[in-house]
VMD Tcl script that draws the C-alpha trace (Angstrom):
set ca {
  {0.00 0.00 0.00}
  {1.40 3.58 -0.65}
  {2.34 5.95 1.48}
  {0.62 9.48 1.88}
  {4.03 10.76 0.23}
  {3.80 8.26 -2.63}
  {0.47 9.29 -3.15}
  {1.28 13.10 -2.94}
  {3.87 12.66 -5.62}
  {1.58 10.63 -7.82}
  {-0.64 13.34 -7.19}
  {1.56 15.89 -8.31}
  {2.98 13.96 -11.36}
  {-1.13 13.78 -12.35}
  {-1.67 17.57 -12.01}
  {1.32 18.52 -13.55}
  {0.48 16.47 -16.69}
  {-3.42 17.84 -16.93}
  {-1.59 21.15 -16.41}
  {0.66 20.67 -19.29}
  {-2.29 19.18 -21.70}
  {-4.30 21.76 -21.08}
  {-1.76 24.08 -22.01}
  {-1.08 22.32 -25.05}
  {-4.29 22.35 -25.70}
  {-4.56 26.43 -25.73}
  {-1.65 27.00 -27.77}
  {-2.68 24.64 -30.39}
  {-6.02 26.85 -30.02}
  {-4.13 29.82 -30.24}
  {-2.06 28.96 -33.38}
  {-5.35 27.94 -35.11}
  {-6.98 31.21 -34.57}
  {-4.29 33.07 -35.37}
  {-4.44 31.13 -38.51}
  {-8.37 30.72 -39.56}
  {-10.01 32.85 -37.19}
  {-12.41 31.88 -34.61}
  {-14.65 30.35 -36.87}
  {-11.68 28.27 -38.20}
  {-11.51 26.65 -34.79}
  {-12.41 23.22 -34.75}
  {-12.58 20.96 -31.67}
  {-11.56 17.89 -33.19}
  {-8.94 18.94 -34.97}
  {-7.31 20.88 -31.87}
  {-7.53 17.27 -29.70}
  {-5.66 15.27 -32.83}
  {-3.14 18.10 -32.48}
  {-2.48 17.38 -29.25}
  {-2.39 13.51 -29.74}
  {-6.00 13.20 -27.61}
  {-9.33 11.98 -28.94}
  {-11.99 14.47 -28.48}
  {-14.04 13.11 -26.01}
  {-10.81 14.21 -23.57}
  {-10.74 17.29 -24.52}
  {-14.14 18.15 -22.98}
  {-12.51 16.92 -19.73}
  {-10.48 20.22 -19.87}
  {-12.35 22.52 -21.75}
  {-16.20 21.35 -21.22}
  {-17.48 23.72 -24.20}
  {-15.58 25.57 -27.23}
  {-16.69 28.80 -25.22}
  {-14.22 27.55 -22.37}
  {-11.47 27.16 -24.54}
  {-11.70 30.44 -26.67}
  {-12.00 32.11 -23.03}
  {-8.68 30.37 -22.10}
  {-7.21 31.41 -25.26}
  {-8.23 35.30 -24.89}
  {-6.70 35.21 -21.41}
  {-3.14 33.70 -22.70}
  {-3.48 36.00 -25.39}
  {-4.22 39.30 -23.19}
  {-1.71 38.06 -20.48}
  {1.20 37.65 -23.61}
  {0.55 41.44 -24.08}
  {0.27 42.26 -20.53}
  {3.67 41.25 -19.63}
  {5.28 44.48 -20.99}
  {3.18 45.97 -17.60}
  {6.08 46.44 -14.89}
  {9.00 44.78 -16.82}
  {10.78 48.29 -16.52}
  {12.79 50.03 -14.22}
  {13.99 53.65 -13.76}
  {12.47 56.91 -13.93}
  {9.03 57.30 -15.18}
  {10.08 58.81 -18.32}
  {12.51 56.20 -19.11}
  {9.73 53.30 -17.76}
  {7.40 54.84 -20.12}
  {9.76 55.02 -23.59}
  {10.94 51.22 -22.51}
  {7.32 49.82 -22.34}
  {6.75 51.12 -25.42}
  {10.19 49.80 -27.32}
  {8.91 46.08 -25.82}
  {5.44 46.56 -27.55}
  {7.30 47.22 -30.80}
  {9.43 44.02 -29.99}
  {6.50 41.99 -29.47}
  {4.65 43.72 -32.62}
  {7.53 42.58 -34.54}
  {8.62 39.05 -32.95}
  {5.06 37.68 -32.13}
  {2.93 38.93 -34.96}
  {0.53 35.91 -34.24}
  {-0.31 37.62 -31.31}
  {-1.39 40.80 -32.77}
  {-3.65 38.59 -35.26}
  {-5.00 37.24 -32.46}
  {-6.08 40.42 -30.38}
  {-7.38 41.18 -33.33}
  {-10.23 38.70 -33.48}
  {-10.44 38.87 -29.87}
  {-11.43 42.77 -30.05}
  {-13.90 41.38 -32.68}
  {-15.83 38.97 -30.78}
  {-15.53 40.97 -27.23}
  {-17.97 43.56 -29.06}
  {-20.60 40.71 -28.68}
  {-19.32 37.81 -26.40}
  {-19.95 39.50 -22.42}
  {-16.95 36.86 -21.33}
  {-14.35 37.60 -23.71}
  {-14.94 41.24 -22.92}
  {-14.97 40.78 -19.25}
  {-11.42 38.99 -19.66}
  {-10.32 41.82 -21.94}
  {-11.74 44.38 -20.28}
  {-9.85 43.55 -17.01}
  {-6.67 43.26 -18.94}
  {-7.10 47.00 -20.13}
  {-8.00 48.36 -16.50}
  {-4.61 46.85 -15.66}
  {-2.89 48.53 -18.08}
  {-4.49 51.67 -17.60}
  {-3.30 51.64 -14.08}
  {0.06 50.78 -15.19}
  {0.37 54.23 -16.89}
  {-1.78 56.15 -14.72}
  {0.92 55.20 -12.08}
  {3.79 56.02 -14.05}
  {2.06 59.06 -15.36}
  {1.66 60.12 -11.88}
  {5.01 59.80 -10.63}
  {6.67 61.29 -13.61}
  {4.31 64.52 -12.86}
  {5.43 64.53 -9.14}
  {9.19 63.92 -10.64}
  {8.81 67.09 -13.17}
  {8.57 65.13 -16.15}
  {5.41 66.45 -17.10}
  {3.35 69.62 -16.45}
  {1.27 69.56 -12.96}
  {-2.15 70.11 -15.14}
  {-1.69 66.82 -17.02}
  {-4.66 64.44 -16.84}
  {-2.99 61.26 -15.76}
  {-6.22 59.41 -16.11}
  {-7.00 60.99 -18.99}
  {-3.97 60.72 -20.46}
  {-3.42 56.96 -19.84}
  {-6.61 56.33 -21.27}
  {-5.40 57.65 -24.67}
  {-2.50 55.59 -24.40}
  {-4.60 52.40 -23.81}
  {-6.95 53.44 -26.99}
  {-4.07 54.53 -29.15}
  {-2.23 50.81 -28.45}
  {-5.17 48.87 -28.42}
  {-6.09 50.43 -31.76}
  {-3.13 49.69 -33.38}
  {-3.07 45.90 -32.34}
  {-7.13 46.25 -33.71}
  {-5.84 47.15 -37.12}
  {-2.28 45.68 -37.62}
  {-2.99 43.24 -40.05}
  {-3.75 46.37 -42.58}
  {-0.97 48.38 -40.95}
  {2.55 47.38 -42.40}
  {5.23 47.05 -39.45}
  {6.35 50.41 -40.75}
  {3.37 52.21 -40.35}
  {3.06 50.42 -37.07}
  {6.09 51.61 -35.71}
  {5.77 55.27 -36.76}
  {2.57 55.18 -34.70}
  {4.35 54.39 -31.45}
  {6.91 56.14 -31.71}
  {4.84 59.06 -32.49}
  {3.00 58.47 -29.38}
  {6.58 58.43 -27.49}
  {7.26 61.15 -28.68}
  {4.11 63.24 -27.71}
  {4.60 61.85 -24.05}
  {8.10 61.66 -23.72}
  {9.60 63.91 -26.53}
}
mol new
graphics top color blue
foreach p $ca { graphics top sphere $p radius 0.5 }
foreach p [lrange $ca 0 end-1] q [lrange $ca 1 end] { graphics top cylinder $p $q radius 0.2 }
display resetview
C-alpha cells in the first residue's frame, strides 16, 4: 500500500500532466486562430493536435466557449507582460514599455492577429470582454501610475490628466493591435513612436 508521500507525488505527477495538456491544448487553439479565425476553430482537430481523442478534450475545456476564453486570457496576459517589466524613472519606464510593444509587434505577430479577433468577438461575447476588459484596467493603471510619478518627478506639467492621459494611451495601443494586419510594421512603428514622442519627446 502507498504511502501518503507516494500518493502526494503521484498526485503531483497527475496535475502537472493535466496542467501541461491543457496548455497544449490552448496554444494549439491559439495557433489555429491566429491562422483561420475563430470560426476556423475546430474541436476535433485541436484534440488530434495534441495527440487526444476528443471526447478528452471536454474533460479540460467542457465547451468551445471555455477554450476560446482560455485562449483570450493567454493572449491578453502575452501582451500584458510588458506591464512592470521596466525600471527607472518614469520617463525612461514609459519610452521602454513602449520599445517592448514594438518588440513583441515585430517578434510575435501571431499575437497581434489574435487580439485582433479577440477585439472582434468581445464587441458581442460578455466573457471575452470581461477577460479583456480587465486586462485594459490593468494597463491603464500601469500608466496612470507612471504618469503620476513622472508629474510629481517634473517630467510632465502639474495640469496633465494622468487618467485621462493613460486612457489615450490604452486606446491609441489597443487600436493599433485592432488594425495591424492592414498596418505594415512600418506604419506600425511610426505610430508608437509618435506616441513616445508626444509623451516623452
Amino acid at each position: 500500500m502507498e504511502d501518503a508521500n507516494q500518493m502526494t507525488v503521484h498526485k503531483s505527477e497527475a496535475t502537472r500532466k493535466s496542467e501541461n495538456r491543457a496548455q497544449a491544448l490552448v496554444l494549439a487553439a491559439y495557433n489555429c486562430i491566429a491562422e483561420k479565425g475563430f470560426e476556423g476553430l475546430r474541436l476535433r482537430e485541436i484534440a488530434e493536435q495534441v495527440g487526444i481523442n476528443h471526447a478528452t478534450l471536454h474533460h479540460y475545456f467542457p465547451t468551445k466557449e471555455a477554450l476560446i476564453q482560455a485562449v483570450v486570457l493567454y493572449a491578453t496576459q502575452r501582451l500584458a507582460q510588458t506591464v512592470g517589466a521596466s525600471e527607472g524613472a518614469p520617463a525612461e519606464q514609459l519610452r521602454a514599455h513602449f520599445k517592448l510593444i514594438r518588440q513583441q509587434m515585430q517578434e510575435e505577430p501571431s499575437l497581434f492577429i489574435v487580439l485582433t479577433e479577440v477585439g472582434m468577438r468581445a464587441q458581442r461575447d460578455p466573457a471575452i470582454r470581461a477577460i479583456a476588459s480587465q486586462q485594459a484596467e490593468r494597463w491603464h493603471a500601469f500608466f496612470v501610475k507612471i504618469l503620476k510619478a513622472g508629474i510629481e518627478q517634473g517630467d510632465w506639467s502639474a495640469d496633465l490628466d494622468a487618467e485621462a492621459a493613460a486612457s489615450t494611451i490604452v486606446a491609441v495601443i489597443q487600436s493599433i493591435t485592432l488594425i495591424n494586419t492592414k498596418l505594415s510594421s512600418v506604419r506600425m512603428e511610426q505610430a508608437l513612436q509618435q506616441l513616445e514622442r508626444w509623451l516623452v519627446g
